[in-house]
Backbone as CSV, one residue per row, in Angstrom:
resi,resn,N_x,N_y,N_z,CA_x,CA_y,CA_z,C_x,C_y,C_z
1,UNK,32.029,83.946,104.606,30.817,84.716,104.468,30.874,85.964,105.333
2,UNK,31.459,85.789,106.525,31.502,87.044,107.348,32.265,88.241,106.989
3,UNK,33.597,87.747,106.147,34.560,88.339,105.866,33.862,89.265,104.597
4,UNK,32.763,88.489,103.805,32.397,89.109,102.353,31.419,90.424,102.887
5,UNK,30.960,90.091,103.977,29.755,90.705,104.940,30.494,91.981,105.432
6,UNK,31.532,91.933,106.310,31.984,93.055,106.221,33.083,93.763,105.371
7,UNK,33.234,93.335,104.312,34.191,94.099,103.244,32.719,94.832,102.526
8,UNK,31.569,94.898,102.531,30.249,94.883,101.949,30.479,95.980,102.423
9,UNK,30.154,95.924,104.039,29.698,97.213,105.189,30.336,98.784,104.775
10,UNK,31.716,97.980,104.755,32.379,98.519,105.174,32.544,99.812,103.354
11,UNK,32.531,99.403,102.234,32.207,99.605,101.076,30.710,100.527,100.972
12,UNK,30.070,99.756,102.042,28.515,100.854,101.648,29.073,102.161,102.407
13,UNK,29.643,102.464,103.717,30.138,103.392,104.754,30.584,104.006,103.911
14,UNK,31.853,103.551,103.181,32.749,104.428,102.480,32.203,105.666,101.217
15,UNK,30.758,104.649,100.381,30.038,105.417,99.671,28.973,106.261,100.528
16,UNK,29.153,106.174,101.133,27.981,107.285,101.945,28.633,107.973,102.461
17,UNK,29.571,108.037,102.818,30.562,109.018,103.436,30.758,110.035,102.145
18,UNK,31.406,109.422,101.098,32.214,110.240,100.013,30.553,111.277,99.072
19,UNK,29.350,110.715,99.740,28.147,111.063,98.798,28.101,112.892,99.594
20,UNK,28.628,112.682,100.820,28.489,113.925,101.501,29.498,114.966,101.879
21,UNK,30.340,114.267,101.143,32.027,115.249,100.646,31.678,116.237,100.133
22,UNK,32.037,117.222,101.078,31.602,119.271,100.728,33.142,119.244,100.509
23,UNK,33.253,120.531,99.758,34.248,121.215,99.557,34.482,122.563,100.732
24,UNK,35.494,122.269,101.630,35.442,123.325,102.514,35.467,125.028,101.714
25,UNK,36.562,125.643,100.322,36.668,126.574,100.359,35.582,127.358,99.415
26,UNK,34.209,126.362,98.821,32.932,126.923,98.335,32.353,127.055,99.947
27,UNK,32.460,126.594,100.791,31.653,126.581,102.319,32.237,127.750,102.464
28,UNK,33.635,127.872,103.065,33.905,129.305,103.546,32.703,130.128,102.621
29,UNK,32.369,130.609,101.148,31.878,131.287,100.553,30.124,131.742,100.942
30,UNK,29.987,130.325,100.688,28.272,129.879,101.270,28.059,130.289,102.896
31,UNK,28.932,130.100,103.726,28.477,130.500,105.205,28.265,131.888,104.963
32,UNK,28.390,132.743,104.383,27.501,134.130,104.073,26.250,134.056,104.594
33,UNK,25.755,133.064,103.686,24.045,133.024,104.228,23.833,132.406,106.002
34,UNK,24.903,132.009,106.359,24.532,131.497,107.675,25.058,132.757,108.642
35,UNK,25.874,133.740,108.269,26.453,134.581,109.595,25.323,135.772,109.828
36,UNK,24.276,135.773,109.552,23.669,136.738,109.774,23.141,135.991,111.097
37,UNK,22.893,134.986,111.473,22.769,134.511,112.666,23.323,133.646,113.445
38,UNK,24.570,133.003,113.258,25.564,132.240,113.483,27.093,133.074,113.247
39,UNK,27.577,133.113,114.315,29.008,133.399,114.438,30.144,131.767,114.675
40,UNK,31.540,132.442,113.992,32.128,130.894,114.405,33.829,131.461,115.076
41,UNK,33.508,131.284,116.182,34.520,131.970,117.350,35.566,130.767,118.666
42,UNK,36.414,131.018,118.358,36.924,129.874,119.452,37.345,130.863,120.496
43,UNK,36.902,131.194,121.719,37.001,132.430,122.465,37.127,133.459,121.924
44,UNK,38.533,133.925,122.049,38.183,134.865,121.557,38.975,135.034,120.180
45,UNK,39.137,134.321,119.281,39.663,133.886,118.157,38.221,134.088,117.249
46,UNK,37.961,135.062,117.104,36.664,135.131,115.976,37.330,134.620,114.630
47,UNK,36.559,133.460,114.012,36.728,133.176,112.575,35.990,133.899,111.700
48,UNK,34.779,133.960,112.266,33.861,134.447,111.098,33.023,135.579,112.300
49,UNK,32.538,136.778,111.968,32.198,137.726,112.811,30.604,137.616,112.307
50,UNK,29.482,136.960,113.428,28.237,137.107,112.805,27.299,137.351,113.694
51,UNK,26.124,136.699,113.313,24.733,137.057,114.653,25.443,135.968,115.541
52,UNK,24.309,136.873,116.766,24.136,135.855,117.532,22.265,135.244,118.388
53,UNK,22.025,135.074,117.072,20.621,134.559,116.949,20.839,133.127,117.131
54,UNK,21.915,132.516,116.370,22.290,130.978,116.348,22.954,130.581,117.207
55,UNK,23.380,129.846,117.631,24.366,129.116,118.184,25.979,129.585,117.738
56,UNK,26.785,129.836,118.159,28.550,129.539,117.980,28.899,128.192,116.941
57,UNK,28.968,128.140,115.895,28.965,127.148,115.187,30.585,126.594,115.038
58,UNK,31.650,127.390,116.236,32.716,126.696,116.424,32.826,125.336,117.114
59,UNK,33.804,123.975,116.370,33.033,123.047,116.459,31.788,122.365,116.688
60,UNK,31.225,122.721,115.895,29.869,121.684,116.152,29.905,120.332,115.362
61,UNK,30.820,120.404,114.707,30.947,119.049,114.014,31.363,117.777,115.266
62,UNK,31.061,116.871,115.654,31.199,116.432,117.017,30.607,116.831,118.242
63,UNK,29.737,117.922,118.340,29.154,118.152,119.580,27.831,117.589,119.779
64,UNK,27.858,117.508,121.045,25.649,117.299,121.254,25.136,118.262,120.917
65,UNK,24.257,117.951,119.884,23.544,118.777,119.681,22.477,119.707,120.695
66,UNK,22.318,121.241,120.918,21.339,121.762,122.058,22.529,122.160,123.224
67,UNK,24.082,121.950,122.846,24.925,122.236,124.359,25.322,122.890,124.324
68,UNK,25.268,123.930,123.433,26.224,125.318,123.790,26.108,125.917,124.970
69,UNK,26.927,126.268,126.133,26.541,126.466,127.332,26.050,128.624,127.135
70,UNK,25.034,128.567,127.924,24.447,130.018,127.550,23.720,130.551,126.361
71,UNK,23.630,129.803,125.417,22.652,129.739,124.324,21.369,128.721,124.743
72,UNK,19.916,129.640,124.453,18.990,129.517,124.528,18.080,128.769,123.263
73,UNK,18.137,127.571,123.348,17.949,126.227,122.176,16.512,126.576,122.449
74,UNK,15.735,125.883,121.406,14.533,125.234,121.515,14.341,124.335,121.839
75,UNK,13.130,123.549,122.175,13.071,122.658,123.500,13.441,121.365,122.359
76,UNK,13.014,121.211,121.176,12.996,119.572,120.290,14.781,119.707,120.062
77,UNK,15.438,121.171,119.894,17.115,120.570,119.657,17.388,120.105,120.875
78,UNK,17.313,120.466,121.735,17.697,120.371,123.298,17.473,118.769,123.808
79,UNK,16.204,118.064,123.231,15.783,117.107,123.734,16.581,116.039,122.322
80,UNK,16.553,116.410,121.540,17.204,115.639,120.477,18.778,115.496,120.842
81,UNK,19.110,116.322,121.617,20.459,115.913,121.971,20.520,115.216,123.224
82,UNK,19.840,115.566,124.023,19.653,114.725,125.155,19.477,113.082,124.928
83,UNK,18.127,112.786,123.569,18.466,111.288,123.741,19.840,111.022,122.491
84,UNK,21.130,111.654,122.696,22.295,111.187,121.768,22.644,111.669,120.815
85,UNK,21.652,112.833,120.144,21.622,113.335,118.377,23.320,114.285,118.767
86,UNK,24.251,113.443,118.221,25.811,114.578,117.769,25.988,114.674,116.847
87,UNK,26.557,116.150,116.128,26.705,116.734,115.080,27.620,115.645,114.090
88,UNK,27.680,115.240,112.979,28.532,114.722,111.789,28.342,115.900,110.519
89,UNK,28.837,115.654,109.761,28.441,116.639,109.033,27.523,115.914,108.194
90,UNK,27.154,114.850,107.724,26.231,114.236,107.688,24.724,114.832,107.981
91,UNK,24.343,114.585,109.489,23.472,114.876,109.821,22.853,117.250,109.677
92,UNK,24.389,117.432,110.156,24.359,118.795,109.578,23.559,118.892,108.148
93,UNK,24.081,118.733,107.286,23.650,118.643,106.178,21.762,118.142,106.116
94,UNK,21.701,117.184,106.350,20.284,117.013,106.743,19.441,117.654,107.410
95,UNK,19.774,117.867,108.591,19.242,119.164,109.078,18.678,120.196,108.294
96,UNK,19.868,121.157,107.926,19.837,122.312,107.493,18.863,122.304,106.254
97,UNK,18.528,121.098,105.449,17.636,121.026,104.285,16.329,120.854,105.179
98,UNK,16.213,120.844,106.654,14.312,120.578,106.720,14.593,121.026,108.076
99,UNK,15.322,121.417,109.101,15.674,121.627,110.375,13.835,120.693,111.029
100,UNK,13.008,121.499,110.876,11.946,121.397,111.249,11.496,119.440,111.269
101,UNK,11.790,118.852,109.864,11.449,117.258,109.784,12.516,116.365,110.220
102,UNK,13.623,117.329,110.411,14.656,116.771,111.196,14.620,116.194,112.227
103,UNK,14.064,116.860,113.001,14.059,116.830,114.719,12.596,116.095,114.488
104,UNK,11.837,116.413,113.640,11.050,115.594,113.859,11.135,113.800,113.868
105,UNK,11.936,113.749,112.485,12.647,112.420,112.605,13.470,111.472,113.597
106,UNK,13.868,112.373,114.643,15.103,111.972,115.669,14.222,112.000,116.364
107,UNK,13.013,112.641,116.711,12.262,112.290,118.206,11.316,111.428,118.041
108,UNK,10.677,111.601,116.744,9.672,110.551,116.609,8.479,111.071,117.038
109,UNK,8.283,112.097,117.019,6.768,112.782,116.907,7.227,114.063,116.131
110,UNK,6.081,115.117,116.307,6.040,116.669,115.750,7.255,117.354,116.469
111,UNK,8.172,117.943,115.907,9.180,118.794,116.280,8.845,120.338,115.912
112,UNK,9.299,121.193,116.909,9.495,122.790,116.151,11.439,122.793,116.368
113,UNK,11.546,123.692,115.065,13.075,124.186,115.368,13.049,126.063,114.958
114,UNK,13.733,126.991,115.978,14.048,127.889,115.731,14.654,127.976,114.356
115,UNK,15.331,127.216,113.661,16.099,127.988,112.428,14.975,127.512,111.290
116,UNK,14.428,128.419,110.579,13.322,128.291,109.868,14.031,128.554,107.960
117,UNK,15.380,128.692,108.530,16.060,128.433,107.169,16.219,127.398,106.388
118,UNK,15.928,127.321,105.171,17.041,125.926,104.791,17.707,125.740,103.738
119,UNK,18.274,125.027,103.831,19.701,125.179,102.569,19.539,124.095,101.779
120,UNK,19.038,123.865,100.755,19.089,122.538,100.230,20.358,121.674,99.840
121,UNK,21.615,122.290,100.065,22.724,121.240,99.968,23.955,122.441,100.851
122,UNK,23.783,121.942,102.289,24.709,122.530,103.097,25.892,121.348,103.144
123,UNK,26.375,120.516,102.094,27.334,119.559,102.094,28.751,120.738,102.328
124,UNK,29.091,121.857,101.729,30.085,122.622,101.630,29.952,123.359,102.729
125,UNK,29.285,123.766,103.506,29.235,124.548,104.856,29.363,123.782,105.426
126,UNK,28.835,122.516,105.555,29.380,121.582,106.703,31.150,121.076,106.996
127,UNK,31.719,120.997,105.637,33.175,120.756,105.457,33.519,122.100,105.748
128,UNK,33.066,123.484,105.590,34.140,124.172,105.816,34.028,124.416,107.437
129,UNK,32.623,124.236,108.168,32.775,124.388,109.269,33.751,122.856,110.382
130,UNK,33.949,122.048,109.699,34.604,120.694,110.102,35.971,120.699,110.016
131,UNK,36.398,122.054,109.001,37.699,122.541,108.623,38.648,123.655,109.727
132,UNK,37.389,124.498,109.766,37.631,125.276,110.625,37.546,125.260,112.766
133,UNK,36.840,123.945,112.335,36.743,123.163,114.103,38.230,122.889,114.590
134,UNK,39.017,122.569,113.664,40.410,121.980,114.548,39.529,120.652,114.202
């Protein structure tokens, strides 16, 4: 029974994983709409040349969310990373369709978020930025 239990788990993971399979080289295309306030730079290795209204969106796939050191977060990303919220592209993706009910969801009361954008299927920006992380 345990064994059927996790061949189950492990089968639901795999479909939820593959439900949020972006295509990185439509993302390269789509981050258009994100560089007007997001740049994606590994020092000084600029990938993508953009604002800097957003955050450095070099690796964020894996980071705490709110840590870019010298970027000025809003207080619900900041605290959403504090109790644990790290980037997947998963949650990226979620985000970016409600930023605002996002954070609201992870803290568990009313959230505000600076990015007042949203993308209703950032599945391909999230792979190409997960591509371009190393």
């Amino acid at each position: 029974m345990t064994k059927l239990f996790t061949l189950t788990a492990v089968a639901l993971i795999a479909s939820a994983s593959a439900a949020f399979a972006g295509d990185a080289a439509k993302g390269e295309k789509d981050f258009r709409k994100c560089k007007s306030c997001h740049m994606i730079a590994d020092g000084d290795n600029v990938i993508v040349k953009g604002g800097k209204t957003g955050p450095n969106l070099f690796g964020v796939i894996g980071r705490t969310a709110g840590s870019v050191d010298g970027f000025r977060y809003g207080d619900s990303i900041v605290a959403a990373g504090e109790a644990g919220l790290v980037w997947t592209e998963e949650l990226l993706v979620e985000y970016a369709a409600d930023p605002k009910a996002f954070l609201s969801k992870q803290l568990g009361d009313a959230a505000k978020s600076k990015m007042t954008f949203k993308l209703k299927d950032a599945s391909d920006i999230a792979a190409y930025l997960a591509s371009v992380s190393g």
